[in-house]
N, C-alpha and C positions, 0 to 999 in steps of 0.2 A: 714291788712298786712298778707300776705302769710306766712304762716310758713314753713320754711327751713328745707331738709330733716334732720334726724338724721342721725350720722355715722353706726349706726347698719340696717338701713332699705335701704340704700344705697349698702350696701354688699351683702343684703338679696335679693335685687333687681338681681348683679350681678352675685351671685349663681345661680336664677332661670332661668338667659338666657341662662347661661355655661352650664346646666342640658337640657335645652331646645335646643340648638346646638350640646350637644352629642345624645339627642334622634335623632335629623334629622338627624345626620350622620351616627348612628346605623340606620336607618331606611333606608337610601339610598341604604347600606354595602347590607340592608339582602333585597330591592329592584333590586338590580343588580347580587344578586346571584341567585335569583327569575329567575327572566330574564332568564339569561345566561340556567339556566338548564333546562327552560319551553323552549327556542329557538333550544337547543340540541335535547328534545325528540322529538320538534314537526322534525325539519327537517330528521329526520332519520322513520318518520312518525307513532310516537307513540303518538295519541293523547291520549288514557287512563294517559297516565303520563305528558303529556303537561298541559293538561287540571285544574285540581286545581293547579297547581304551575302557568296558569295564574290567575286561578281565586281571590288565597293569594297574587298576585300581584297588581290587580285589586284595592283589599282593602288600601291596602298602599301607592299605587301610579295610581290613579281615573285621565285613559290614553282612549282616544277615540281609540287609535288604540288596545291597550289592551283588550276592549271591543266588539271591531271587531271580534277578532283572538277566545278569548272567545264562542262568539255567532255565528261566523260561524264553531268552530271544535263543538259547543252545536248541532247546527245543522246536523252536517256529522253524528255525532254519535245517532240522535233521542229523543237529553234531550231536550226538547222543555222546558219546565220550564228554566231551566238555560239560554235558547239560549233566553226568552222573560225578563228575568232579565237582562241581559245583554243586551241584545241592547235596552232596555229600560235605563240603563245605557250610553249605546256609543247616544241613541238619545240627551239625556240631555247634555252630555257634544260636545256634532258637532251636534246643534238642525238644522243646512241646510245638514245634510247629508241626501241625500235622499236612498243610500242603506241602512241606519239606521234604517228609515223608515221601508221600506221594509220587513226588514228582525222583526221588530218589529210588522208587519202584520201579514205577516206569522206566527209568532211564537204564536201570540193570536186566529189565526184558530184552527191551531196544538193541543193547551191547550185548548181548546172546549170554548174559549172566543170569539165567534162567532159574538155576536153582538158588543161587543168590537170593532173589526176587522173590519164588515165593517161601524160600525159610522167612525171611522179613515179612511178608503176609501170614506168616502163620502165628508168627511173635505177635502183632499184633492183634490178633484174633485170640490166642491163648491171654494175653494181657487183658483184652476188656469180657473175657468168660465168652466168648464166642457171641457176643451180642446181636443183636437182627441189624443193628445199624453198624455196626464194621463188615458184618457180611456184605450189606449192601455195598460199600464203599469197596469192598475186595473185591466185587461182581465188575463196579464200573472200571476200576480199573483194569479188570482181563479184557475188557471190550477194546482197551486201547494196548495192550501189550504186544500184539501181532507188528510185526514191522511191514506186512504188506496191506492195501487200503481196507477197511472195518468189513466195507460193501461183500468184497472177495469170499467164495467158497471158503477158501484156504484159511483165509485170515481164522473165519466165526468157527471152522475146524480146531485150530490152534487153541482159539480162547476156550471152547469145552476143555481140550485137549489139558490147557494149566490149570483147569479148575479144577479136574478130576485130579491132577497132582495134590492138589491145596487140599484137597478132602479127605484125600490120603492121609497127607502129613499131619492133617489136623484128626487125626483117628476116628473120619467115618467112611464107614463100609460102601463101598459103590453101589451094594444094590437096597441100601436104605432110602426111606420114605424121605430124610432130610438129603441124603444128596441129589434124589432125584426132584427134588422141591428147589433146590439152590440149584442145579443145572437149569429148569425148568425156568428160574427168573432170570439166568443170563441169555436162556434162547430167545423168551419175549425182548432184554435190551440187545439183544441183535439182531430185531426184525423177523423171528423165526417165530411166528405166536404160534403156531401148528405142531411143531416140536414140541414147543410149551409146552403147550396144552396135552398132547400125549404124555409129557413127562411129568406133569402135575398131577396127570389121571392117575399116574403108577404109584407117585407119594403120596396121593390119599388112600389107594387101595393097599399099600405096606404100613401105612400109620394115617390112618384117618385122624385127623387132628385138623380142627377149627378154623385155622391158619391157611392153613394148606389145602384146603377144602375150598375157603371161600377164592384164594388167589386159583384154585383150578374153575370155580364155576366165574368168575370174572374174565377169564379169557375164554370161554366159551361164549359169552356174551358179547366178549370181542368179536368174535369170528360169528357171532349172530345165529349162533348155534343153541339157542335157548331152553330147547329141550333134554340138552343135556346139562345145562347150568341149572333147570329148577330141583332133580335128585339130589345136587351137588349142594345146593343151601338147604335141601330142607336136610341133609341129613347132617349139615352144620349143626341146625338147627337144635335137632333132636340131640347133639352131644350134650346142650347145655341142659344142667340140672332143675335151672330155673327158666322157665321160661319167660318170665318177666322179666330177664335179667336185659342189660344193655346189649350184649351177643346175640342172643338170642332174637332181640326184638330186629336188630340189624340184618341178620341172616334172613326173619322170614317176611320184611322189607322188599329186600331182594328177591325171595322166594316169589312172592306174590308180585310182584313184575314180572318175573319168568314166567309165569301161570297166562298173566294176562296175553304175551305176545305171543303165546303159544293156541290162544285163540280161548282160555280158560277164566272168563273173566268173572263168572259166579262161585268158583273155588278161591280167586285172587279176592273178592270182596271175604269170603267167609275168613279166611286167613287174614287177612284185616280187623276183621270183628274180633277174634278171637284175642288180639294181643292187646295191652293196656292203652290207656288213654294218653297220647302221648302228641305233641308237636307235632312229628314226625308220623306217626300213624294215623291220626286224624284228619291231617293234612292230603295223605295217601288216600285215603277213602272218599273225600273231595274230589281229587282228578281221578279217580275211576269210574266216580259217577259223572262226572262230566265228560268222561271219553263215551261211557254210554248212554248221555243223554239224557241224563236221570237228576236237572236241574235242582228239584225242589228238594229232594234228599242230597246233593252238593250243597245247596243253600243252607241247610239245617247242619252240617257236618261244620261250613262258615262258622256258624256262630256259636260251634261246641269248640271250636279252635278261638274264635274271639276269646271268647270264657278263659279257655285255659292260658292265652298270653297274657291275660289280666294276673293270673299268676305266679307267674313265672318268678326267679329270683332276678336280681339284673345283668348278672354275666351273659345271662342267655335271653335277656328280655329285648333285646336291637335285633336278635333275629327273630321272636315271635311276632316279633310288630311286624317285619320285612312279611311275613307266611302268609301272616293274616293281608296284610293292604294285597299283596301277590295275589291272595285267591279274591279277594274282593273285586280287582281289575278285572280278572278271569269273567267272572260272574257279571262282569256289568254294572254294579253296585258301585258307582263311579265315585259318589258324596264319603261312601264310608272310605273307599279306596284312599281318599284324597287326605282324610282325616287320621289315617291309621299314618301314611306315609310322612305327615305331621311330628309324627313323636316320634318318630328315630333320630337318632342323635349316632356320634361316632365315628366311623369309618364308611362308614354307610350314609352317611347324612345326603353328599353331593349327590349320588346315586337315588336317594330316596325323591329330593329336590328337582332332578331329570323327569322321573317317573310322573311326579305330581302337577308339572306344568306342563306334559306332552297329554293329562286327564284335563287339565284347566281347558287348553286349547280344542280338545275335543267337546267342551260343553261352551263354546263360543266364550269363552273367559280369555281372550287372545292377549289384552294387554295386563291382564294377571301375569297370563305363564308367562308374556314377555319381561316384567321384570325380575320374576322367579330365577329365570334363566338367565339374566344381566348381573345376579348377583352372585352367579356359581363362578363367575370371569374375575373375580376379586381377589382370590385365593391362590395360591402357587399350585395346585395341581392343574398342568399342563393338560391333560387330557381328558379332564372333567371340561374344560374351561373351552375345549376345542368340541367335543359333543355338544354343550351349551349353544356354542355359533350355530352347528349343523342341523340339531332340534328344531331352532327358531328359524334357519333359513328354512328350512321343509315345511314351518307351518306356516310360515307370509307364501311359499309356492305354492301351496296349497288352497290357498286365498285368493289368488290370482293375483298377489302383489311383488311382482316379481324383478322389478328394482328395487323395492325395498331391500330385498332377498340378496340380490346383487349388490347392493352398498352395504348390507352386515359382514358380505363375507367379503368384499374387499378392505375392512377392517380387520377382521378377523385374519384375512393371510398378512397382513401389514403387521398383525402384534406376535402370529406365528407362522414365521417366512418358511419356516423345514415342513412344516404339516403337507405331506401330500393327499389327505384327506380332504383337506379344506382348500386346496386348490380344485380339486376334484369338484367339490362341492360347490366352487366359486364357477370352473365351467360350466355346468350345468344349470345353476342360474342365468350364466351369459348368451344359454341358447336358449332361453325361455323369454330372455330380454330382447334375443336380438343381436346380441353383443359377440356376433360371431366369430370376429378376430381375437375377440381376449377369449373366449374360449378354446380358440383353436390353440394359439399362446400356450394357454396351463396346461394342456393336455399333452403338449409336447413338451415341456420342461417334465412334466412327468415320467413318459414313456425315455426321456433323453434321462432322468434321472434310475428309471427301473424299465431297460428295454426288455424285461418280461412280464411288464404288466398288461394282463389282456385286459383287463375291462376301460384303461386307458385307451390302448388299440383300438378296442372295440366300440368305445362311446365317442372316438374322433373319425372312425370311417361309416359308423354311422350316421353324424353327423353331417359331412362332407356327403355323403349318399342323400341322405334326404334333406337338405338343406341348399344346396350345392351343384353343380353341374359337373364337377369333381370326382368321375365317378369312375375312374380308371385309379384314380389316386386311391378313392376308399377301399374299393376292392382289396389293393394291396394290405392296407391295413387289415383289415376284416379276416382276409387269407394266414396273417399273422396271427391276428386275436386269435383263432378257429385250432390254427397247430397246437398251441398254448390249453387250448381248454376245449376240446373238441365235441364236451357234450354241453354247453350250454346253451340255454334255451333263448338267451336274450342276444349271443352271438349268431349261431343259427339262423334265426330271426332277421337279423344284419343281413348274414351270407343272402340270404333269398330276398332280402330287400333290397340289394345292391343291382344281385342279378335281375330283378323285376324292372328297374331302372336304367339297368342298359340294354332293356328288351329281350329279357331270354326268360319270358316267363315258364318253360316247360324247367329248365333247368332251376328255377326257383322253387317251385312247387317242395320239391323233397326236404329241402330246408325248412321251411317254412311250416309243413305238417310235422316234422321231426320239433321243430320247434313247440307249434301248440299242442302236442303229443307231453311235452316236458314241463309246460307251463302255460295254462288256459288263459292267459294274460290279455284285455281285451283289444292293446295295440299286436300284437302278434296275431290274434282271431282276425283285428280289421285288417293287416297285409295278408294273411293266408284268404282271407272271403276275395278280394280284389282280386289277388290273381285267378282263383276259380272263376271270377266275375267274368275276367278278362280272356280265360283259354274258354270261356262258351258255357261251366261248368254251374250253371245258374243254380241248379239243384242244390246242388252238394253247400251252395253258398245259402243257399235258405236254409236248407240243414243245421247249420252252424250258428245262425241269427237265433234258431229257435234254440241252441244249446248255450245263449249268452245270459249271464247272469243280469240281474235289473240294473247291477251299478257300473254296467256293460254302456248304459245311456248316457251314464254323466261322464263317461269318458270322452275329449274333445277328438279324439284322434279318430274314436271308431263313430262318433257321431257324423264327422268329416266325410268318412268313408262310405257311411250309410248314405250322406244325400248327392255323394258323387257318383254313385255307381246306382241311385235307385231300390236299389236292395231295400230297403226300411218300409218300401212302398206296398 
């Protein structure tokens, strides 16, 4: 027979849950104060103070996300201990978090727990059958497992260095086609494509295999080495059984690009001709005839590609439409162009709708594309809605209506105040207006926002030079813009416009040809002829007049030029 509680153990019972209920709820009280004042410092981004008010949090309330926040500000900050505590922590409690993982990888390289790290890389490569996308992931992570900076000899030393361990352990041979394939893609993620590429050459020559083949002749192409990437796809190529197959068609794609820029462009069309009628291949045989000039067989290639998007099924029918209106722009063929970019629908649509009002405005349809384009600004994507602005101010610029141009886009920064595009945009209206102070304005809230941006630099001490009397100040800038980006043509251009302005035309000169040398641009043609005008070099500037293109005329600037200096005469 069970004996019946007593009245006194009973009570004693109910004191210890009452004690046990005010502990949880003390513990919740100083759990949520925790919180609250580890959330304040981190977001105002003071992890020194964030940081143990989560870690005293951690203790109390054993939170995967807590253990996150933890072990990635352990990480920003360099306490690797901590950050391998902790997501040793967030792994146990979310065991399928795979950035858990991860970041618990990392953090055992970091803490010189080396071999730790990659048994754990190797578990998880054994678990998913050594798949191509855990290798990848095992790749990026030895990129960061070096404790000294990625850039460093040393470091990209180190990372081959645990890879060949990991190869090891995962039982393949060092001097196999797969390990020197999988070295070969961590050399390309560390900047080494030359390595690469030597070491992709050796795993296709120990296993030529498809894969492997095409990732060596894709870094040949990198390095713009194309004669050695066209052997490398066609003998892709040739693995496959079928040559119709989707591999095969893809390899000799490629193949036949390598042909071309190797200056082989009647073996690139035959190798064309030869594979099936595809999207993709017919499409190709189109821009080859039109690289060489071969219109009317492009034109005819157009409309075996129309044909075939009419059949498509519809997964893939948004991008036939996109190939065909694409080549129709190409071609000229404006009406179809417009009408093709019509029927796409999707993800592509906004983009389609860009396309189709920047053709409108070219066939004087101006307040077409202008509503076209007012109704891409309806939508939440940000950056469809912000080219929309940039389109239409370029085409009232264009028009000569250049307050217009200037009142869209001081809308336009007014509805997107962060765009530094569209301030960009908006100065450069403001110097076509006239509106020299607000241009100068945007151009400095940009440069104060990204003091490396040259073409900011660059389009406010040009400005200030030719606009301005300002021309000690431009320099400076221009000098900036110049370190920044020292082969551009439209800086350049600057440099020697600035110096031609504070009368050093000998010292302009080099710029200036360095410039039209990079871009035959007809405002950099009219400062390069000036100053030859001007050192006595009449010749060499008639030279130039006769090397200008006809739409050389409609330019205001070199038109300017011509009847100031004579030269047109």
């Amino acid at each position: 027979m069970t004996a019946c509680a007593s009245p006194s153990q009973d009570n004693n019972s109910r004191d210890a849950a009452s004690d046990l209920d005010q502990l949880t709820q003390q513990e919740t009280l100083q759990a949520d104060a925790l919180l609250a004042q580890a959330l304040q410092a981190d977001r105002i981004g003071d992890f020194e103070g964030a940081l143990p008010l989560y870690q005293e949090l951690l203790t109390i309330r054993p939170d995967p996300r807590v253990a996150e926040r933890v072990s990635r500000i352990a990480a920003e900050t360099n306490r690797w201990g901590v950050a391998l505590s902790a997501s040793s922590t967030w792994a146990e409690l979310d065991p399928a978090s795979t950035p858990a993982q991860q970041m618990n990888i990392i953090a055992r390289f970091r803490t010189g727990r080396t071999g730790a790290a990659i048994d754990q890389l190797a578990e998880q490569l054994d678990e998913s059958g050594q798949s191509q996308g855990q290798w990848q992931m095992a790749l990026a992570l030895l990129t960061v497992a070096p404790s000294e900076e990625r850039e460093t000899t040393e470091a990209r030393e180190q990372s081959m260095a645990l890879l060949r361990q990991l190869l090891d352990r995962t039982g393949h041979a060092a001097d196999s086609g797969f390990s020197n394939y999988q070295q070969s893609r961590l050399a390309w993620q560390l900047g080494e494509v030359e390595q690469g590429l030597a070491l992709a050459l050796e795993a296709s020559r120990l296993q030529p295999d498809y894969i492997q083949l095409m990732w060596a002749a894709g870094l040949a192409v990198q390095l713009n080495q194309h004669d050695r990437a066209q052997p490398l796809y066609q003998q892709a190529r040739m693995l496959q059984s079928d040559p119709a197959s989707a591999r095969a068609v893809q390899a000799a794609l490629a193949e036949a690009e390598a042909l071309n820029q190797i200056g082989q462009p009647d073996q690139a069309m035959a190798l064309l001709t030869s594979l099936p009628d595809t999207l993709d291949t017919v499409y190709a045989r189109a821009l080859l005839d039109l690289e060489q000039e071969r219109d009317s067989s492009a034109l005819q290639h157009w409309q075996q590609l129309a044909l075939l998007a009419e059949t498509v099924e519809p997964p893939a029918q948004q991008r036939a439409y996109w190939l065909v209106a694409v080549l129709a722009e190409v071609l000229e063929q404006e009406g179809e162009a417009i009408a093709w970019y019509q029927r796409i629908d999707g993800e592509r649509r906004a983009e389609a709708q860009l396309r189709q009002a920047g053709l409108l405005a070219r066939n004087n349809q101006i307040d077409d594309a202008r509503r076209l384009l007012a109704s891409l600004r309806d939508g939440t994507n940000t950056q469809m809605s912000e080219q929309s602005y940039l389109v239409e101010s370029q085409m009232l610029m264009e028009q000569g209506r250049h307050e217009q141009a200037l009142d869209l886009l001081i809308e336009a920064v007014a509805n997107q105040p962060g765009s530094l595009d569209l301030l960009y945009g908006r100065a450069m209206a403001a110097v076509q207006a006239d509106r020299l102070e607000l241009a100068e304005q945007d151009l400095r809230v940009i440069i104060q926002r990204d003091s490396q941006n040259a073409i900011a630099l660059n389009a406010l001490g040009y400005t200030l030079a030719d606009r301005t009397d300002r021309q000690g100040e431009a320099l400076r800038l221009i000098e900036r813009a110049l370190a920044l980006d020292p082969d551009n043509p439209a800086i350049l251009d600057s440099m020697g416009w600035v110096l031609f302005r504070l009368g050093q035309a000998e010292q302009a000169l080099p710029y200036l040809e360095r410039a039209a040398a990079g871009d035959f641009h007809p405002e950099i043609v009219s400062h390069l002829m000036e100053v030859l005008w001007t050192l006595g070099r009449e010749q060499e500037a008639q030279a130039l007049l006769a090397r200008a293109e006809p739409e050389f005329l409609a330019d205001a600037v070199f038109v300017d030029m011509l009847e100031r200096t004579g030269l047109g005469n």
